[in-house]
C-alpha positions in Angstrom: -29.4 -6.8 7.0 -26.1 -7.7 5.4 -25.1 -7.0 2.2 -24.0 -9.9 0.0 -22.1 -9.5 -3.2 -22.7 -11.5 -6.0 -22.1 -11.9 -9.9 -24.4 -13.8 -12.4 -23.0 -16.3 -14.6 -25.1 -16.0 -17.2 -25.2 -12.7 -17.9 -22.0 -11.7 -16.0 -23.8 -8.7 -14.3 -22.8 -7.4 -10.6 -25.6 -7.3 -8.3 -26.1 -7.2 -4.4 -28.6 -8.9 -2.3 -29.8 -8.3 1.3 -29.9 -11.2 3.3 -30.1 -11.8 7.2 -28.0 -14.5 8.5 -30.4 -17.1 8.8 -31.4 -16.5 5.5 -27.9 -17.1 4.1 -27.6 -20.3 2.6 -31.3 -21.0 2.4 -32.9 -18.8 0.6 -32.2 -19.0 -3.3 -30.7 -16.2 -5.1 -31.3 -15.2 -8.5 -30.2 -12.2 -10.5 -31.4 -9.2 -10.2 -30.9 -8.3 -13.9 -31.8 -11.3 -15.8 -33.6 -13.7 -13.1 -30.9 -16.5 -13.6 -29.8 -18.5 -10.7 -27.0 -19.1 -12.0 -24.8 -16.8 -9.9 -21.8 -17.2 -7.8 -21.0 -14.7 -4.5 -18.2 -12.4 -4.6 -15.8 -12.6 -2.0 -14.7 -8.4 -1.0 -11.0 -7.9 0.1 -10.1 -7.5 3.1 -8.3 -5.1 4.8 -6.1 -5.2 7.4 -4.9 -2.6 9.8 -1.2 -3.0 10.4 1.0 -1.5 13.1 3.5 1.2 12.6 6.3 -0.9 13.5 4.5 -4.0 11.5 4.6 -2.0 8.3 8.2 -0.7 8.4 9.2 -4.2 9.5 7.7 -5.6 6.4 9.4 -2.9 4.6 12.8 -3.8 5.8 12.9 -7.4 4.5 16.2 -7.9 3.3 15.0 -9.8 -0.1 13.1 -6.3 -0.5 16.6 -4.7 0.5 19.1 -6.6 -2.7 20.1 -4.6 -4.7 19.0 -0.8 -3.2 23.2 0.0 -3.2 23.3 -0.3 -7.1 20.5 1.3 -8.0 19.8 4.4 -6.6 16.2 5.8 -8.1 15.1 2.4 -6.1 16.8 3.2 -3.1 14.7 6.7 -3.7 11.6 4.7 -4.0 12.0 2.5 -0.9 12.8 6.3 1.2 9.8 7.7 -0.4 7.7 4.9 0.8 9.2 4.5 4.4 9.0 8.3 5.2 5.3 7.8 3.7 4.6 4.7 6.3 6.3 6.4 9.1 3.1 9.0 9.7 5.1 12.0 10.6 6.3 15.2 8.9 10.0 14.6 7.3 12.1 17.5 7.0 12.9 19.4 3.7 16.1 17.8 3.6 14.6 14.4 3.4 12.7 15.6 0.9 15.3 16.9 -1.0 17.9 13.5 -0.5 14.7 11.5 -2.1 14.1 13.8 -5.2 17.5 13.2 -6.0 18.0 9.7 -5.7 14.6 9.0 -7.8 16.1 11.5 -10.4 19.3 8.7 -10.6 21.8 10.6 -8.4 24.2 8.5 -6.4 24.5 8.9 -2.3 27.8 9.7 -3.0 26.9 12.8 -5.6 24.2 13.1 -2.9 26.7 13.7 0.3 29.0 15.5 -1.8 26.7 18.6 -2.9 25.2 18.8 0.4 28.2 18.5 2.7 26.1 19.4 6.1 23.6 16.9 5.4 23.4 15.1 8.6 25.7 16.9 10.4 22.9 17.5 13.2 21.3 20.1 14.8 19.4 21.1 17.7 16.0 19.8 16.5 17.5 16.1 16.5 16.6 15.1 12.8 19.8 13.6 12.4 20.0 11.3 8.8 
């Protein structure tokens, strides 16, 4: 039997109720903690699965984009985030380039203290 959610208006006490479907509807519910029927069912969230490439699409709208140049502990936060959503082990460098932005540092300071960044190597993890 499913579960239905519901809250009491009244009392304004959380209580759950198991109901078939053809009961649904029909049958009157009262609370469980003061006998009111009174009450209102709770709608759960939902949850959606998304896609890899759905969530790094979303992540690349470019209202969510503005700005990211000037402001580089945001630009950290964003990298953070899409290596997060991406699913797969980043390398320590990665790691590294995203500590330092989210501590304020610019790309420029960034390139400039780690000159080989992205210079490539065999293992292809090019920035």
């Amino acid at each position: 039997m499913p579960t239905y959610d519901y809250t009491c208006l009244d009392c304004r006490k959380r209580f759950d109720v198991f109901l078939t479907y053809s009961e649904y509807g029909v049958r009157p519910v009262a609370c469980s903690h003061c006998g009111s029927g009174n009450v209102r069912r709770r709608v759960n969230r939902v949850r959606m699965l998304k896609s890899d490439e759905a969530r790094l699409e979303s992540m690349a709208d470019p209202s969510a984009l503005a700005g990211l140049e000037d402001d580089p502990r945001a630009l950290g936060r964003m990298m953070r985030e899409m290596g997060s959503q991406i699913g797969e082990e980043m390398p320590p460098e990665f790691g590294e380039v995203v500590d330092r932005l989210e501590a304020g540092q610019s790309p420029e300071e960034i390139e400039s203290a780690l000159p080989d960044l992205g210079t490539g190597d065999d293992s292809g993890n090019d920035f």
